[in-house]
Biopython code that builds the backbone (N, CA, C, O; Angstrom):
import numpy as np
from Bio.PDB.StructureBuilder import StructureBuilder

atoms = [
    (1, "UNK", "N", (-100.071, 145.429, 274.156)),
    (1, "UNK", "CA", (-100.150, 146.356, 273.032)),
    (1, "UNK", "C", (-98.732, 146.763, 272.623)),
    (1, "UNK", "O", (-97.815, 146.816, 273.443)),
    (2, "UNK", "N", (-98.580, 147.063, 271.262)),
    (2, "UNK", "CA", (-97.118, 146.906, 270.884)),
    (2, "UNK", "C", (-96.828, 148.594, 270.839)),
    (2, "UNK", "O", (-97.635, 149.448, 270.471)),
    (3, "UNK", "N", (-95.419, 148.814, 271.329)),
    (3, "UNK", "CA", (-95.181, 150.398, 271.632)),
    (3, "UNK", "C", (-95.007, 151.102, 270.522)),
    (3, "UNK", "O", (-95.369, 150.713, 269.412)),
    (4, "UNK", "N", (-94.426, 152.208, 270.765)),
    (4, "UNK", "CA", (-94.863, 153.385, 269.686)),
    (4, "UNK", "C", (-92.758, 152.811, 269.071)),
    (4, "UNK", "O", (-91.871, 152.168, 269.633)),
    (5, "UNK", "N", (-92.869, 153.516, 267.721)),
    (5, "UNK", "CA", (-91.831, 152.803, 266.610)),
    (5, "UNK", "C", (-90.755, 153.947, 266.786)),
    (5, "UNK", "O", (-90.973, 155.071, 267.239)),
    (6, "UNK", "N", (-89.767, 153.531, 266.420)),
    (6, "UNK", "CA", (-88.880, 155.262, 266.246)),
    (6, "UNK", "C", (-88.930, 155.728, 264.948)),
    (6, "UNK", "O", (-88.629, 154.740, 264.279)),
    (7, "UNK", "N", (-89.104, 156.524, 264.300)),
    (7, "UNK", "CA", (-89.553, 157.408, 262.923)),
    (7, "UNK", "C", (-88.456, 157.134, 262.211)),
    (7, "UNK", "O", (-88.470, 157.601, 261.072)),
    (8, "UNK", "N", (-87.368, 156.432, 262.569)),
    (8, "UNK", "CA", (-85.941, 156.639, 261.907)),
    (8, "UNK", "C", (-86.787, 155.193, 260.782)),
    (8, "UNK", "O", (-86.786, 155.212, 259.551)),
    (9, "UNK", "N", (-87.414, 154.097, 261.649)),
    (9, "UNK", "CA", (-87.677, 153.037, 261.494)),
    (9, "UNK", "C", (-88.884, 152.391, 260.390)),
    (9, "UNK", "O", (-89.124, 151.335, 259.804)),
    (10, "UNK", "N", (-89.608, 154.145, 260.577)),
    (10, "UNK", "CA", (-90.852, 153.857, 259.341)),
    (10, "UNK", "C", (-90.268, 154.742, 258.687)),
    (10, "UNK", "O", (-90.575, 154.729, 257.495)),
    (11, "UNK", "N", (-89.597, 155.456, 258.965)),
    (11, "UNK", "CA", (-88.845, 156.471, 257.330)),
    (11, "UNK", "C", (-88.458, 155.696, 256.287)),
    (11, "UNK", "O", (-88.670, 155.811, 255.080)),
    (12, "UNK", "N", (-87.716, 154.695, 257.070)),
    (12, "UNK", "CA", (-86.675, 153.328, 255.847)),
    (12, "UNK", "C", (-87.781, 152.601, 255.470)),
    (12, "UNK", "O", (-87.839, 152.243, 254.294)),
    (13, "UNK", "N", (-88.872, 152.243, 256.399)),
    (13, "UNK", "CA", (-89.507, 151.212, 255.398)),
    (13, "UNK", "C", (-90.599, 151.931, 254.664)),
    (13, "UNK", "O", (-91.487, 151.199, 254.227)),
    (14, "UNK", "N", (-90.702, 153.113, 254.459)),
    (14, "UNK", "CA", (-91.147, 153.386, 253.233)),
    (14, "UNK", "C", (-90.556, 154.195, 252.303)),
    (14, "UNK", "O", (-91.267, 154.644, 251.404)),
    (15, "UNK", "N", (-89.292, 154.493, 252.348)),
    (15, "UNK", "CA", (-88.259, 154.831, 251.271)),
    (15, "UNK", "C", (-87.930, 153.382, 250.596)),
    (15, "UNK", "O", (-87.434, 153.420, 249.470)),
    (16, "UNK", "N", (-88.185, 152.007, 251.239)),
    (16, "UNK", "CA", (-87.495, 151.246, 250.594)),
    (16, "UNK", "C", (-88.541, 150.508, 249.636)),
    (16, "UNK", "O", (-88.217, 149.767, 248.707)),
    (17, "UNK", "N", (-90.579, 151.012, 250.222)),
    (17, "UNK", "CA", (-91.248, 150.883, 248.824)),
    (17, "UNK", "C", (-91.397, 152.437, 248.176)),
    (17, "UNK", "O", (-92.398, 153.152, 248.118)),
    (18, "UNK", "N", (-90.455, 152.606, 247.859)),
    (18, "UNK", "CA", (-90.655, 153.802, 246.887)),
    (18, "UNK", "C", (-91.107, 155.125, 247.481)),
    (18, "UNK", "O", (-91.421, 156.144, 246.866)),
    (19, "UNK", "N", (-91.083, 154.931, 248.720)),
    (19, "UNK", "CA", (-92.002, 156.375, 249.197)),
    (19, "UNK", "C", (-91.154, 157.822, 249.496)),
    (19, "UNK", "O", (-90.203, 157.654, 250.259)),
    (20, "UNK", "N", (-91.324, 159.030, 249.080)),
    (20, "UNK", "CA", (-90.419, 159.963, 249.631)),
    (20, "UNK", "C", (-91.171, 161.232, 250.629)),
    (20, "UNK", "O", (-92.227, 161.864, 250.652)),
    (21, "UNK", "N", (-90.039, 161.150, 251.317)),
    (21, "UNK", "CA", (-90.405, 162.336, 252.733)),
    (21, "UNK", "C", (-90.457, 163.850, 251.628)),
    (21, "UNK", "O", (-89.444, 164.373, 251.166)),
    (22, "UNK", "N", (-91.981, 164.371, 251.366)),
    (22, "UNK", "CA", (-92.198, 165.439, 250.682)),
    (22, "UNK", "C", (-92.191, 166.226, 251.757)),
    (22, "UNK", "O", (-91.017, 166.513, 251.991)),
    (23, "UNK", "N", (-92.875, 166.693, 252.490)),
    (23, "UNK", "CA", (-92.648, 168.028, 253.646)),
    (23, "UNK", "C", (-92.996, 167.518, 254.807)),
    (23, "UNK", "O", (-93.578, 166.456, 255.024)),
    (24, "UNK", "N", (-92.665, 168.219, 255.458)),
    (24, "UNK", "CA", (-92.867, 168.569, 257.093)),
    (24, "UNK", "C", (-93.358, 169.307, 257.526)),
    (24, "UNK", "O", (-92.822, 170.399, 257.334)),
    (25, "UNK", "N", (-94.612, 169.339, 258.359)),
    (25, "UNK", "CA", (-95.544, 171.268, 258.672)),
    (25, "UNK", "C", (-95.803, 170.723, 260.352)),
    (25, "UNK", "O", (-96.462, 169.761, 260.747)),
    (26, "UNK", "N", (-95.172, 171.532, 260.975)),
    (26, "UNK", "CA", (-95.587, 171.196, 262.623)),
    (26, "UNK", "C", (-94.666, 169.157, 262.958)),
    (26, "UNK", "O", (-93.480, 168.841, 262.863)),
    (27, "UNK", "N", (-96.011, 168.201, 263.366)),
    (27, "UNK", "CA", (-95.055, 167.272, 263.761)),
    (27, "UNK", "C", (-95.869, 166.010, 262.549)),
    (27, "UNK", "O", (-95.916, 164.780, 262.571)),
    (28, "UNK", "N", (-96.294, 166.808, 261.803)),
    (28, "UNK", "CA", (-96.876, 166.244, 260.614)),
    (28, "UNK", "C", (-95.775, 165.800, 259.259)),
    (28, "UNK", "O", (-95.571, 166.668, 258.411)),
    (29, "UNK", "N", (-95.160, 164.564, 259.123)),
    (29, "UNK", "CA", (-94.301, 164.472, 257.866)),
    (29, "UNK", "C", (-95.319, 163.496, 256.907)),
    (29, "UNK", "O", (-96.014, 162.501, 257.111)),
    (30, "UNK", "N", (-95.069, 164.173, 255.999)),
    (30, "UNK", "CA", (-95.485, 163.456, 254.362)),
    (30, "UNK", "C", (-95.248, 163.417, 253.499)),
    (30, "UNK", "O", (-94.806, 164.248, 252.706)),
    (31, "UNK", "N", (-95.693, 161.596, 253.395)),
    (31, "UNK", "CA", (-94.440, 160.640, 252.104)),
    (31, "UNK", "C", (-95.931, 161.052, 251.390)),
    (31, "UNK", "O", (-97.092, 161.329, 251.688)),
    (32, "UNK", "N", (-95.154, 160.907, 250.394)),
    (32, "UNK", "CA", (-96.163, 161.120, 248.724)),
    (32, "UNK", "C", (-94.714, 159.690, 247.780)),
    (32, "UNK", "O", (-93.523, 159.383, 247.803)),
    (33, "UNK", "N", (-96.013, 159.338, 247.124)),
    (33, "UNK", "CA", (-95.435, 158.431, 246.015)),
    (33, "UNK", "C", (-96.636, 158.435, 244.921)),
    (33, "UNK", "O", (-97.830, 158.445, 245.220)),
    (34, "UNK", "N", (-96.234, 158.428, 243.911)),
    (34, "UNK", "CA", (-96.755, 159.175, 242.293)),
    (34, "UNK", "C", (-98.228, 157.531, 242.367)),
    (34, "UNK", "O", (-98.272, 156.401, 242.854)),
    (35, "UNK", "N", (-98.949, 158.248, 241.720)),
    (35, "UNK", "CA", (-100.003, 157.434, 241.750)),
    (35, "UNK", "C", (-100.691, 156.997, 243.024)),
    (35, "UNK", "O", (-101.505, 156.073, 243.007)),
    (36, "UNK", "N", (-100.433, 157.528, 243.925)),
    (36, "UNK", "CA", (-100.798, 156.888, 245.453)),
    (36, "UNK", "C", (-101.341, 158.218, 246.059)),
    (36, "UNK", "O", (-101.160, 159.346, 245.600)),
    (37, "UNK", "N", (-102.152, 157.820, 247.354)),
    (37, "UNK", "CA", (-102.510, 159.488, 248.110)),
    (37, "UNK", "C", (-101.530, 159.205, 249.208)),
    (37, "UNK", "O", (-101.239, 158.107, 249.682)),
    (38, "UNK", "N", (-100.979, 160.634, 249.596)),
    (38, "UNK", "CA", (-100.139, 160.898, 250.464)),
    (38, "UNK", "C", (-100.445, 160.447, 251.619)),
    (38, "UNK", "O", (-101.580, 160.703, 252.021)),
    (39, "UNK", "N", (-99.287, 159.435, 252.721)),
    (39, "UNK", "CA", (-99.230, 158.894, 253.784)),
    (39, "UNK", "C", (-98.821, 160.058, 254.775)),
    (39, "UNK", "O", (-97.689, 160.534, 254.687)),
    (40, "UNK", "N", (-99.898, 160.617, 255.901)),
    (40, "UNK", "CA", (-99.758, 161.529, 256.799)),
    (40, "UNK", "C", (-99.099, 160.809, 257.868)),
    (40, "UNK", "O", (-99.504, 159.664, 258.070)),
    (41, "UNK", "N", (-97.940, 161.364, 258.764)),
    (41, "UNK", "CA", (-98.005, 160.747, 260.056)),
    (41, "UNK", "C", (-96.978, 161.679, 261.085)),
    (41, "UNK", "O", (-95.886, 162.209, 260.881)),
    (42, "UNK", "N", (-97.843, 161.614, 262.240)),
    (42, "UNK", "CA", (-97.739, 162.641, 263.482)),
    (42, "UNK", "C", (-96.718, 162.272, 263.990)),
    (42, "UNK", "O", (-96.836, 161.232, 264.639)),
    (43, "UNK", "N", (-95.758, 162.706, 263.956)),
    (43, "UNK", "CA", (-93.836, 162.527, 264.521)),
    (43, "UNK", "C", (-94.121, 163.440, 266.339)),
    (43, "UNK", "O", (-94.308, 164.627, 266.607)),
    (44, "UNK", "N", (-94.050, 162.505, 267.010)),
    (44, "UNK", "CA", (-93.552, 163.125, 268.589)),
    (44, "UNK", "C", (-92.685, 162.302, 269.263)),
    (44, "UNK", "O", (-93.025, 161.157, 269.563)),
    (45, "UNK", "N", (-91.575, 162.761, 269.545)),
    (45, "UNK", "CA", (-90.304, 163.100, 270.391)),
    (45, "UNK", "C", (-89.337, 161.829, 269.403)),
    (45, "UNK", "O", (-88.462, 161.077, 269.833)),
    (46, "UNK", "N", (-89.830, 161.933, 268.091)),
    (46, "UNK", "CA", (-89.243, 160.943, 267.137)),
    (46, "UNK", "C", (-89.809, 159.703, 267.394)),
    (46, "UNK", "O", (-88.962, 158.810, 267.423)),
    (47, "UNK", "N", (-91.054, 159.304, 267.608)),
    (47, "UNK", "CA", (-91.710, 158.211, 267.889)),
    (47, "UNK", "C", (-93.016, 158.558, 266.748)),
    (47, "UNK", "O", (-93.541, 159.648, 266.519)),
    (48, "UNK", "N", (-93.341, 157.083, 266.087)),
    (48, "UNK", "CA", (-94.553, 157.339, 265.792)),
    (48, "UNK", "C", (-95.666, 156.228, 266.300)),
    (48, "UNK", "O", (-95.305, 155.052, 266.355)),
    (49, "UNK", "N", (-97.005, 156.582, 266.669)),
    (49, "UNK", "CA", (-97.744, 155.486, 267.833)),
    (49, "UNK", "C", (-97.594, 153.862, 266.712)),
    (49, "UNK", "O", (-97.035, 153.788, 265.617)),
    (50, "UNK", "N", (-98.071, 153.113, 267.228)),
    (50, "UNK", "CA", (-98.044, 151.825, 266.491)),
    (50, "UNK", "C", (-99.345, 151.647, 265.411)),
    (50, "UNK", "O", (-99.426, 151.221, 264.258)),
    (51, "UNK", "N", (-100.439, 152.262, 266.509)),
    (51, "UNK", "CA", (-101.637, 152.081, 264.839)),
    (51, "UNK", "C", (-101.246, 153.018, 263.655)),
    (51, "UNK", "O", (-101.990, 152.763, 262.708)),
    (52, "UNK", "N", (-100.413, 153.945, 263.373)),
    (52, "UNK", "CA", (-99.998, 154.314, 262.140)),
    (52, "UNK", "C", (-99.407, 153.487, 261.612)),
    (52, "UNK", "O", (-99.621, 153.210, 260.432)),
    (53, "UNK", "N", (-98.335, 152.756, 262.484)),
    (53, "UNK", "CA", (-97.520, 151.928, 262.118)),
    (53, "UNK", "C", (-98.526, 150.753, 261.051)),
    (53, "UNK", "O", (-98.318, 150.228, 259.957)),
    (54, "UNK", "N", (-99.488, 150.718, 261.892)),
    (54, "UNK", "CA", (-99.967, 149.542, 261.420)),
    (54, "UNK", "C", (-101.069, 149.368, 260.394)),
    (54, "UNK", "O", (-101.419, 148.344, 259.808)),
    (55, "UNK", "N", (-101.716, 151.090, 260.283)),
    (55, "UNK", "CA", (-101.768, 151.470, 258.949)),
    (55, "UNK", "C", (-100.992, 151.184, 257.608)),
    (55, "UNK", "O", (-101.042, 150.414, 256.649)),
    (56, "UNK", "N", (-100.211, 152.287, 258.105)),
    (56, "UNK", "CA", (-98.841, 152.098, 257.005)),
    (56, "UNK", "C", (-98.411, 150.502, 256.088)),
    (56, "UNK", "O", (-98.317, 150.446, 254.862)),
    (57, "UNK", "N", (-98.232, 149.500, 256.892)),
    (57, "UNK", "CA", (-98.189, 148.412, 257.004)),
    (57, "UNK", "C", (-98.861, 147.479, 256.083)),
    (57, "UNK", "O", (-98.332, 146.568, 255.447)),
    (58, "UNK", "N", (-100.169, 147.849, 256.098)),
    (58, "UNK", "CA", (-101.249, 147.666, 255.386)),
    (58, "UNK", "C", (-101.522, 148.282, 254.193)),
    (58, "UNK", "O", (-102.017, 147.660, 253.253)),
    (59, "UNK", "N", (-101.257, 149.399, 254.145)),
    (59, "UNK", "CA", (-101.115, 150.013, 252.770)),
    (59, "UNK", "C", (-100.159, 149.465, 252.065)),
    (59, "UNK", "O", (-100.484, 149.112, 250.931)),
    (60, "UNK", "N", (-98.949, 149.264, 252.430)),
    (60, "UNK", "CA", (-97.922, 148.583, 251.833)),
    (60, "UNK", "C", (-97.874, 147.310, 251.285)),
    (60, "UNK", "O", (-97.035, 146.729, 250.597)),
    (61, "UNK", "N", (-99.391, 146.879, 251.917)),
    (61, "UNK", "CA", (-99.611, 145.024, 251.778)),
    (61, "UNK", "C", (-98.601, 144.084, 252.619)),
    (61, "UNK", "O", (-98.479, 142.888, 252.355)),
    (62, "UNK", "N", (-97.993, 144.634, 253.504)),
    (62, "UNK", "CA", (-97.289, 143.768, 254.367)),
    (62, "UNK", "C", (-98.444, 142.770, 255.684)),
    (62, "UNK", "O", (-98.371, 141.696, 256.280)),
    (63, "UNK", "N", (-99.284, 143.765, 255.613)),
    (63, "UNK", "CA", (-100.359, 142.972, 256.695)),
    (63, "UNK", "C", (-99.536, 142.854, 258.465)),
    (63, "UNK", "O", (-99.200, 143.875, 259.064)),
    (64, "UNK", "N", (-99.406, 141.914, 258.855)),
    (64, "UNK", "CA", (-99.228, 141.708, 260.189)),
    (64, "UNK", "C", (-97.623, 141.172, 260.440)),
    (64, "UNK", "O", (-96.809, 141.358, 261.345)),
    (65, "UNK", "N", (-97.608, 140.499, 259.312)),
    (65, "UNK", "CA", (-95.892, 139.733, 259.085)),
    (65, "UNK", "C", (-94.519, 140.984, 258.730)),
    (65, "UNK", "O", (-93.301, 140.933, 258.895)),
    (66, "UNK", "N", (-94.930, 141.452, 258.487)),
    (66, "UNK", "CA", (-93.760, 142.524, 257.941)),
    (66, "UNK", "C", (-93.541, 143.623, 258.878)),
    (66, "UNK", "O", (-92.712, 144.496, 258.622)),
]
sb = StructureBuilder()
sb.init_structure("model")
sb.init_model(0)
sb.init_chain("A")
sb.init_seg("    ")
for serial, (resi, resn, name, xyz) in enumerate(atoms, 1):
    if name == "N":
        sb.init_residue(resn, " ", resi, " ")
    sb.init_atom(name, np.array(xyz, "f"), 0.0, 1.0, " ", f" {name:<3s}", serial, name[0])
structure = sb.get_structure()
């Protein structure tokens, strides 16, 4: 099973499709991008687990390769 990501690492790849870090409440940060529903994801000790990751991923249309 593939480990948890460092947040530095899904921050960039969704600033680089358009996404921006709107707030932070507890260990909850959320990207919002205009026309889209806001991507939630649970930040601990600057790690985020891999099935968000792999959410995320998928929303983006990257699938398994990206």
């Amino acid at each position: 099973m593939p480990s948890d990501v460092r947040f530095a690492e899904v921050k960039k790849l969704l600033e680089t499709h358009d996404w921006t870090l709107s707030r932070i409440k507890g260990s909850h940060h959320v990207f919002t991008k205009e026309g889209e529903s806001p991507i939630v994801i649970p930040v601990h000790k600057r790690r985020v687990k891999y099935v968000y990751v792999r959410e995320i991923k998928e929303k983006l249309g990257l699938g398994k390769e990206g």
